[in-house]
N, C-alpha and C positions, 0 to 999 in steps of 0.2 A: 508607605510600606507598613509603619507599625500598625497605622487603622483597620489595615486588608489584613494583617497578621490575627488582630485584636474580633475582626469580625468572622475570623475560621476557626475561633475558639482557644487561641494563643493567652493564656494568662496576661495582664499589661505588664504586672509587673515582673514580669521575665522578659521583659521587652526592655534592652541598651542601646537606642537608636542613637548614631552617630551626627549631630544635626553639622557640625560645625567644620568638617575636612572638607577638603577643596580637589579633594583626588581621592586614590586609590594609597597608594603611601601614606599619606597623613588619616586614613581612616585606619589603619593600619597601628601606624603610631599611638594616635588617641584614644584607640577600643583597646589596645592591651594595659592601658590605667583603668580602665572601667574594669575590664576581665580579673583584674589584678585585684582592686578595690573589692571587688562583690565575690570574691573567693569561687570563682566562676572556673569549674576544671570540662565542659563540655559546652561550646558553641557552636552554633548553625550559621555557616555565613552564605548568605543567599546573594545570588546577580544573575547576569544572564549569562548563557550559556558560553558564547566568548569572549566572559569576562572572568569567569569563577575561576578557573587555573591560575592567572595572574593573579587574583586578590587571595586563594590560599596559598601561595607561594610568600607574595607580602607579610601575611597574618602569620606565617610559620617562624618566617625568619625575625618576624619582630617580637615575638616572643621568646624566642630562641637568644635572642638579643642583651634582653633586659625582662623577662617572663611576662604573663606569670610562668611557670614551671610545668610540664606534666597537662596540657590544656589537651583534649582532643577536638577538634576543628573538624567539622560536617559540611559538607557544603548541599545546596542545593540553587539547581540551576532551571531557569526560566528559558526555554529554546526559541531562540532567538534566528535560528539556521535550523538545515537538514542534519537532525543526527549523526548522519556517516561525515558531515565536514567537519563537525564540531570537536568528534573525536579525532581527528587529525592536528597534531600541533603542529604551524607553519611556522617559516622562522621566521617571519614578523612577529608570533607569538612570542618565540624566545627570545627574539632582541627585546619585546616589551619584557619581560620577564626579569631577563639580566639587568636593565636599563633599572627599571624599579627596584628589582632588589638591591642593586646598590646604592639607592638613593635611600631606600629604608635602611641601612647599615651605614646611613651618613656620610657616604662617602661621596664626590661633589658633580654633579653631572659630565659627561666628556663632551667636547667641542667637538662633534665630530658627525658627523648628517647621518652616515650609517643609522647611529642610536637614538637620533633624535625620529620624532613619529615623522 
């Protein structure tokens, strides 16, 4: 992603790529020390199309969290689906949604098949 960023004319170094999370959560987690570090108050967080709701949701609450403060979050999405489903939130979305955000606010997964994927 940074290389494809870097070759439509994205400066490199405004480029914070995330090499080392293993999810969604923990990119989450680790990008609001970067955001924080580089006094960073406007981000573009880019995924695909039925991904981007959940990862700014993530990225709100974990700044919201422990900052930084005042960040506006952009997202931009890769369509992955037919636009008209994409804009529908199903609740499998929302149970991803609630599921991670709790887990970004550290609070500890539930035993329970519902919440699990």
């Amino acid at each position: 992603m940074k290389q494809w960023l870097i070759d439509k004319g994205i400066d490199a170094k405004r480029i914070y790529a995330d090499n080392y999370a293993r999810s969604t959560v923990e990119n989450a987690l680790f990008s609001r020390y970067a955001l924080a570090k580089h006094h960073i108050k406007h981000a573009a967080l880019i995924s695909s199309g039925s991904h981007v709701r959940r990862g700014r949701a993530l990225f709100e609450i974990a700044t919201l969290e422990s900052g930084p403060q005042g960040i506006t979050i952009e997202t931009v999405a890769a369509l992955d689906k037919p636009l008209d489903e994409l804009q529908k939130v199903s609740e499998k979305d929302l149970l991803g949604i609630y599921r991670d955000g709790l887990k970004t606010m550290g609070l500890p997964m539930f035993n329970s098949g519902a919440l699990q994927d």
